[in-house]
C-alpha positions as CSV (number, residue, x, y, z in Angstrom):
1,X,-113.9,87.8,10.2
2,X,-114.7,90.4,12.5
3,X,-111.2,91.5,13.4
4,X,-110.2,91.9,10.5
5,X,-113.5,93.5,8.6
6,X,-115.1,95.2,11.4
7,X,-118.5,93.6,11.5
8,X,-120.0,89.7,12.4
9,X,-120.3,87.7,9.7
10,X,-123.6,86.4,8.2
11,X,-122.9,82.6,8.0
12,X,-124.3,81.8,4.5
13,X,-123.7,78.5,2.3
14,X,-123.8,79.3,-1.1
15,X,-121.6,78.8,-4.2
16,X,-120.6,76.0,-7.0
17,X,-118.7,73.3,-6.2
18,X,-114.6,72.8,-6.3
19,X,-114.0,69.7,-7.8
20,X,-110.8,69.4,-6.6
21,X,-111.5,69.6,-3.3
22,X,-112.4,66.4,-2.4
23,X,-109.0,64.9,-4.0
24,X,-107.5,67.6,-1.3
25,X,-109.1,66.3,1.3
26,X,-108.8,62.3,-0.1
27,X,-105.0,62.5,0.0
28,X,-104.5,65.3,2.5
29,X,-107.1,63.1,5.0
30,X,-108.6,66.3,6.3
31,X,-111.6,68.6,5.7
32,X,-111.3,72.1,3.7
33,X,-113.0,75.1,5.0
34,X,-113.5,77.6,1.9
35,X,-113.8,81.6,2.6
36,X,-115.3,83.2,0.4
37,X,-114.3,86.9,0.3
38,X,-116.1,88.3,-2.5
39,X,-119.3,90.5,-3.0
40,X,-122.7,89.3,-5.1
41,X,-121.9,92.7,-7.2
42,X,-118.2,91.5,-8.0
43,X,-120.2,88.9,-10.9
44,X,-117.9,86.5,-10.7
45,X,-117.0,84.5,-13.7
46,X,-119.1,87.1,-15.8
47,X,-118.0,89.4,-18.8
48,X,-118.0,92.0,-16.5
49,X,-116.3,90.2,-13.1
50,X,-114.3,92.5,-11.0
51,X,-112.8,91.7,-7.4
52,X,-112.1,94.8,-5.4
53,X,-108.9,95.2,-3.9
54,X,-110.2,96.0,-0.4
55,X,-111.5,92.5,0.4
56,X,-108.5,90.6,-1.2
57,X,-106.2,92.4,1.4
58,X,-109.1,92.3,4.0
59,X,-108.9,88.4,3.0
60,X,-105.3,88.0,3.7
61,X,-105.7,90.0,6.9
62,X,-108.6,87.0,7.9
63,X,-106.5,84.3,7.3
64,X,-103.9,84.6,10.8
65,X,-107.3,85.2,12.7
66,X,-109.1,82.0,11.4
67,X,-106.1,79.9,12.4
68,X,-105.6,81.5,15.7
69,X,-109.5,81.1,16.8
70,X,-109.4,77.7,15.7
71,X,-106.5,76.4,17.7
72,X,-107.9,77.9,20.9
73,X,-111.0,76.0,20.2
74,X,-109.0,72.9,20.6
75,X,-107.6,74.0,23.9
């Protein structure tokens, strides 16, 4: 997250679950890691829930980094 947002990330577990998850990971027969890119002010599933366009793109841009730090892990 820091390559692509400029700062170290605060590891936090938070959220509601994703139900559908676990099927993924049942027939897939591998564990999910979930990023969440969003801010507490976006309010998320509220009347008033908005998701700025900066960390959607700043998402994508995470993405090619977390699969390149993980497969050097592995070396």
């Amino acid at each position: 997250m820091s390559a692509a947002f400029g700062k170290t990330p605060i590891p936090k577990r938070e959220g509601g679950s994703i139900p559908i998850v676990a099927l993924f990971e049942e027939v897939l027969g591998v564990k999910s890691v979930l990023m969440g890119f969003g801010l507490d002010s976006d309010a998320i599933h509220s009347p008033n829930e908005h998701y700025g366009l900066f960390n959607f793109y700043k998402g994508i841009s995470t993405i090619p980094y977390y699969h390149q730090y993980y497969s050097e892990l592995k070396k």
